[in-house]
C-alpha positions in Angstrom: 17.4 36.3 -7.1 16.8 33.8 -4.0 15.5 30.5 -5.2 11.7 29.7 -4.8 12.0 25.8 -3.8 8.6 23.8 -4.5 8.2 23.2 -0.3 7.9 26.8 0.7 5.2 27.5 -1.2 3.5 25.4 1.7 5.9 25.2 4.6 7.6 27.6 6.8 9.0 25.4 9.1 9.6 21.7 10.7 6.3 21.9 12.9 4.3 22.3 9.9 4.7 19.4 8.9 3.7 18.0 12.8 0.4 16.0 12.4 -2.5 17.8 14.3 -4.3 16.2 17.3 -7.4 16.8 15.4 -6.3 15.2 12.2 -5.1 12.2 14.4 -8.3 12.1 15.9 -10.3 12.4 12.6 -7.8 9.5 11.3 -8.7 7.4 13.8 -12.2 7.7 13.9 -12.0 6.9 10.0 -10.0 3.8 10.7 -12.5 2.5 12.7 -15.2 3.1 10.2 -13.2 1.1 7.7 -12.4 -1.9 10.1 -15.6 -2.4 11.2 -16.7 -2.3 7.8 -14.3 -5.3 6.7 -14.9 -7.3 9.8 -18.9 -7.3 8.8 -18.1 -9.9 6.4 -16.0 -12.3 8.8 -18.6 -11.3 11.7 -21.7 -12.8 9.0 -19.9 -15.3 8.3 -19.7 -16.5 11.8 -22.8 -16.3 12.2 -23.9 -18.2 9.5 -21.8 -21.1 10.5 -23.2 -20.9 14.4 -26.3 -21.4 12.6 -25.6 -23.9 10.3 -23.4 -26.5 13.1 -26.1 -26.7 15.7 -27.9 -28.7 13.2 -25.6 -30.9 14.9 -26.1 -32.8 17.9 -22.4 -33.5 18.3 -19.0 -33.1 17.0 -18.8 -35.8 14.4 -22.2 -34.6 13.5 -20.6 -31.4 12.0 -18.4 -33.9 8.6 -22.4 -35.0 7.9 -24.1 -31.3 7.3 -22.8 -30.0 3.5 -21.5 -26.8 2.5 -19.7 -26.2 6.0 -16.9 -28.0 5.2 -14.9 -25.0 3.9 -16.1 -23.2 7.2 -15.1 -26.2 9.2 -11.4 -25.5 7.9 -11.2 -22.3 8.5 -11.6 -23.0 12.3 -9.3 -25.8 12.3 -6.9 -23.0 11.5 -6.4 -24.0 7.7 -6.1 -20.8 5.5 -7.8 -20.5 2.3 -4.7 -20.9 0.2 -3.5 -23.7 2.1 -7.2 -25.6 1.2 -5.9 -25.9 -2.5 -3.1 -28.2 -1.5 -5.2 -31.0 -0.1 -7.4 -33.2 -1.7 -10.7 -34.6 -0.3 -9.4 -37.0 2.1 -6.7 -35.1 3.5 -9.6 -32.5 4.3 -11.6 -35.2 5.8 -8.8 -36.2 8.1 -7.7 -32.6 9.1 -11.4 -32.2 10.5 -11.6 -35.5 12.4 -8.3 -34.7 13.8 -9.8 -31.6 14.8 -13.2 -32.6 15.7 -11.4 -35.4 18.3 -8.7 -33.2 19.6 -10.4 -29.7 19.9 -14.3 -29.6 19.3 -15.0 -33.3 21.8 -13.3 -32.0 24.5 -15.6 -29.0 24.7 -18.5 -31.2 25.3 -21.9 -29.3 24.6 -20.3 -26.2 24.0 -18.3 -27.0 20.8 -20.2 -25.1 18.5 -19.0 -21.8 20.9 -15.8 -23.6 20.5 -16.2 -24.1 16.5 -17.3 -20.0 16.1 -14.5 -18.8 18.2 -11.8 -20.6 16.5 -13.1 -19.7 13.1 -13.0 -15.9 14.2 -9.3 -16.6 15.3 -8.3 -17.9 11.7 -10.5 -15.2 10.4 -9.0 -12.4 13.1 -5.5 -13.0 11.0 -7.0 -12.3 7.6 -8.9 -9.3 8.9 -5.2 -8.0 10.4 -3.6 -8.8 6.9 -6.4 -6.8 5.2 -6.1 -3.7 7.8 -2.4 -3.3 7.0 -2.5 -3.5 3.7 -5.3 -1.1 4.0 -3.6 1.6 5.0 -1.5 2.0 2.2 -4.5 1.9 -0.1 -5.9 4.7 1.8 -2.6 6.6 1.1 -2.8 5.6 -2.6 -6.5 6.6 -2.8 -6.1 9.9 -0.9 -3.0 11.1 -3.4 -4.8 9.8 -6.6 -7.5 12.1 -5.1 -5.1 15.4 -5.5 -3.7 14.3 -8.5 -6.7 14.2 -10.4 -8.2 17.3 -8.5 -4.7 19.3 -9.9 -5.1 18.3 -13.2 -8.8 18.1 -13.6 -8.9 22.3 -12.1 -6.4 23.2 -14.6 -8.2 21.8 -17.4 -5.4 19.5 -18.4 -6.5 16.2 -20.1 -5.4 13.1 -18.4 -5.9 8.9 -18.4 -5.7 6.5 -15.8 -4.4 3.3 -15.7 -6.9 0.5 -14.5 -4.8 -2.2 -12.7 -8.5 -4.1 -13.5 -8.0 -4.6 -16.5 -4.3 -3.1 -17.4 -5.6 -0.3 -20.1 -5.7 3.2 -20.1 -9.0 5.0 -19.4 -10.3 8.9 -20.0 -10.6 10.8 -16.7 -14.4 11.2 -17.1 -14.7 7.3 -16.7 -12.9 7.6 -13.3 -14.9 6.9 -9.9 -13.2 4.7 -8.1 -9.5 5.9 -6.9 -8.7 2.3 -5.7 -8.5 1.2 -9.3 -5.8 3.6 -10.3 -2.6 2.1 -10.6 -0.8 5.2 -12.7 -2.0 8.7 -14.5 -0.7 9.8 -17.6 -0.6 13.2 -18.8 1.4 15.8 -20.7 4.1 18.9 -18.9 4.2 20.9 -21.9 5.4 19.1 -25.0 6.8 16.0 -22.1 4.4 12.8 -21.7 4.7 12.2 -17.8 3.6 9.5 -16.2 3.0 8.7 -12.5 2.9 4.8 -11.4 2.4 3.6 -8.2 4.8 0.6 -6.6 6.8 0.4 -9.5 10.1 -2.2 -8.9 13.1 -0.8 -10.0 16.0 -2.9 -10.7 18.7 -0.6 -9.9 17.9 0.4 -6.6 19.5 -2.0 -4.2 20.7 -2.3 -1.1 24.9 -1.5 -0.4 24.8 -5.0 0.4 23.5 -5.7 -3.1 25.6 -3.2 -5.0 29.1 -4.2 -3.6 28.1 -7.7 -4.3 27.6 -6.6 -8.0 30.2 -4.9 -8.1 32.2 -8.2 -7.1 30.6 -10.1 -9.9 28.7 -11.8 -7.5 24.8 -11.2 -7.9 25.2 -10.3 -11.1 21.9 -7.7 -11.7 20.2 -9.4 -8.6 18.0 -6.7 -6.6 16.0 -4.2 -7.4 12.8 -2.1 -4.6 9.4 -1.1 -5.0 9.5 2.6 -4.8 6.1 4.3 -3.9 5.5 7.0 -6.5 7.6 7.1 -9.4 7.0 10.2 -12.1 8.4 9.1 -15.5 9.4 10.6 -19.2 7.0 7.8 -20.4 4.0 7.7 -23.4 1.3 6.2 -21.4 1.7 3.6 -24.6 5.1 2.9 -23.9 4.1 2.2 -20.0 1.7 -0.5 -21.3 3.6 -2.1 -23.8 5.1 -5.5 -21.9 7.7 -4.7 -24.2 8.7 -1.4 -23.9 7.7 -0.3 -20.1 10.6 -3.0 -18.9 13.1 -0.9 -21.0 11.8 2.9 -19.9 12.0 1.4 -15.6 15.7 0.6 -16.7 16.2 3.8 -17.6 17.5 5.9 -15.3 17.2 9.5 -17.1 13.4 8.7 -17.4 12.8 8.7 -13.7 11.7 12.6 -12.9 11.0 12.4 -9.2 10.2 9.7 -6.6 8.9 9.4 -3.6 7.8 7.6 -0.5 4.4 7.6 0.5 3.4 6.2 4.2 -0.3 6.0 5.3 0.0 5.2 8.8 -1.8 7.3 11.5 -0.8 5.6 14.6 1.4 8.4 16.4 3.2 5.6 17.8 4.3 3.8 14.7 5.1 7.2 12.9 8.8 7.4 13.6 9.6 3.4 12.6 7.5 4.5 9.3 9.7 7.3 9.2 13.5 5.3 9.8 12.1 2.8 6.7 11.1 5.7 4.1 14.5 7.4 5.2 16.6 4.4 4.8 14.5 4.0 1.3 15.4 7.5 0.2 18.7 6.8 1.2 19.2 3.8 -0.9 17.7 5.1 -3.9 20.1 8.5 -3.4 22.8 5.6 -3.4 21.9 4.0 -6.5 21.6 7.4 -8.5 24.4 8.3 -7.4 26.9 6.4 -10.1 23.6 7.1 -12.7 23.8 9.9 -15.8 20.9 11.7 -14.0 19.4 12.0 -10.1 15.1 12.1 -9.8 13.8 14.9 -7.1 12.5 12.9 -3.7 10.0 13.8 -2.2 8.3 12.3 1.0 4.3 12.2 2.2 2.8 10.7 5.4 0.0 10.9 7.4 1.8 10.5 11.1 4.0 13.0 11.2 5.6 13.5 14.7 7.8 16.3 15.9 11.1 14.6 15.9 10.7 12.8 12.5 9.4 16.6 10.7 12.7 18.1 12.1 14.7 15.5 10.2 12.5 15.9 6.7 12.8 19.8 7.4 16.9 19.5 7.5 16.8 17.2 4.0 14.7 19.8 2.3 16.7 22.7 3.5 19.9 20.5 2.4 18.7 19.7 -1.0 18.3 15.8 -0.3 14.3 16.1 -0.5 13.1 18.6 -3.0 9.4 18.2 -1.3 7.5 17.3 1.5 3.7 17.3 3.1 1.8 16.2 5.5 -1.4 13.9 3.7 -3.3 14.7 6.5 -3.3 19.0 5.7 -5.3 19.3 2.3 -3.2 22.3 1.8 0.3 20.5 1.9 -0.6 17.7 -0.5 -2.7 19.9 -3.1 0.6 22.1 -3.4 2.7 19.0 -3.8 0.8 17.7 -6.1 0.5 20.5 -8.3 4.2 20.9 -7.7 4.4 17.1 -9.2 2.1 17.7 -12.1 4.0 20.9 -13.3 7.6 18.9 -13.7 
């Protein structure tokens, strides 16, 4: 009898995985929703500082009018985490270095001067936010399918709130950015799936040969994306016993890479770092009792990048595959996930 493998059931071939122009288009167009959503903040914010400086009638002015100051160091290109590290006084003599060196110079325009530079500083935060945005978009789309699999089939499952680290009844869930693992039972076997979980024993060959030299000694160890584990959703709380069940290697049931990225022109470097991911953790399971099934998901998914992912799942090395960006791909993965 042939074998049924869990991709078929919603690929044919390598350009079905290829990411549509119109899902590009629709990914896009929510992108720009989001960023402009963030960047309402920053663009307030700016304004509320315009407002507040041309109290003053020059530069020095600015160190006299209160509860600017923070603002003030934010344009002189000052990050908030850096703020903490000074005291008062090194403040003070940040902005008056500023104020003579940047702000004078612009003569009666420096409050255009003060705004701009504080959107510059901000412009960084806002490109920090926007990248790491996109793998919460990832996250929250999956958890999506996830609990849409499970909830259909009636199966009772928790979630765990990376709020406030406990475990919570699906009928309390409404915000997917909160979830940082599910937990829920394949037959008599308590699964769980965690999100950017660091294994120990997945290192690079650099890593391993060191080890294996006595060198590093246990040094190492990746994030991996999605990890489904043979885990009690107690034991994956328990400070004490979750470090023990990720140091297991029999416990890992499948793993997988999970890139958000819709840019078609990022898609293949996305692509080269999952690979070289999958690659390491083949590696590293490789001298273990027991090898997870790999899966990959992404959202950019060009034509060269889905002939390579179609070869590994015809050759075994990926048990699964789908595009997040065709509903039908990701709900059969994920029901594929939820039934191992």
């Amino acid at each position: 009898m042939t074998e049924i493998h869990p991709y078929s059931r919603h690929l044919n071939n390598s350009q079905a995985l290829v990411t549509t122009r119109e899902a590009k288009r629709a990914g896009f167009v929510e992108a720009v929703i989001e960023k402009s959503r963030l960047a309402d903040r920053f663009v307030k914010d700016a304004r509320t500082l315009k407002f507040r400086a041309e109290q003053a009638s020059k530069p020095e002015d600015l160190l006299d009018i209160p509860d600017i100051q923070a603002g003030l160091l934010t344009a002189a290109g000052v990050s908030d985490k850096a703020t903490a590290y000074f005291d008062a006084v090194d403040r003070q003599g940040i902005l008056a270095e500023y104020i003579d060196n940047v702000l004078k110079p612009a003569g009666d325009k420096f409050v255009e001067e003060l705004v701009y530079r504080f959107l510059l500083t901000r412009g960084d935060t806002l490109g920090g936010k926007i990248r790491n945005l996109v793998g919460v978009w990832a996250q929250r789309k999956f958890s999506s399918y996830i609990a849409s699999n499970l909830g259909i089939a009636g199966r009772a499952f928790q979630w765990f709130d990376k709020g406030d680290e406990r475990w919570k009844p699906s009928t309390s869930l409404e915000d997917f950015d909160r979830v940082r693992a599910f937990a829920w039972d394949a037959g008599y076997l308590p699964r769980v799936l965690a999100y950017n979980l660091f294994i120990p024993f997945i290192k690079t060959e650099e890593e391993r040969l060191d080890d294996e030299e006595g060198g590093t000694s246990g040094k190492g160890g990746k994030n991996v994306d999605i990890c489904l584990l043979h885990s009690t959703p107690e034991q994956y709380r328990s400070k004490t016993q979750r470090p023990k069940v990720v140091r297991d290697a029999e416990l890992y049931v499948a793993l997988g890479e999970l890139k958000g990225g819709i840019d078609p022109a990022g898609a293949d470097e996305h692509w080269k770092t999952a690979n070289a991911h999958l690659g390491r953790i083949r590696r590293s399971f490789a001298a273990l009792p027991s090898m997870p099934q790999l899966f990959f998901v992404g959202n950019a998914i060009e034509a060269s990048m889905a002939g390579e992912i179609w070869n590994q799942l015809q050759t075994g090395e990926l048990a699964n595959a789908a595009n997040l960006t065709d509903d039908r791909q990701v709900v059969s993965l994920a029901s594929w996930l939820c039934s191992l």
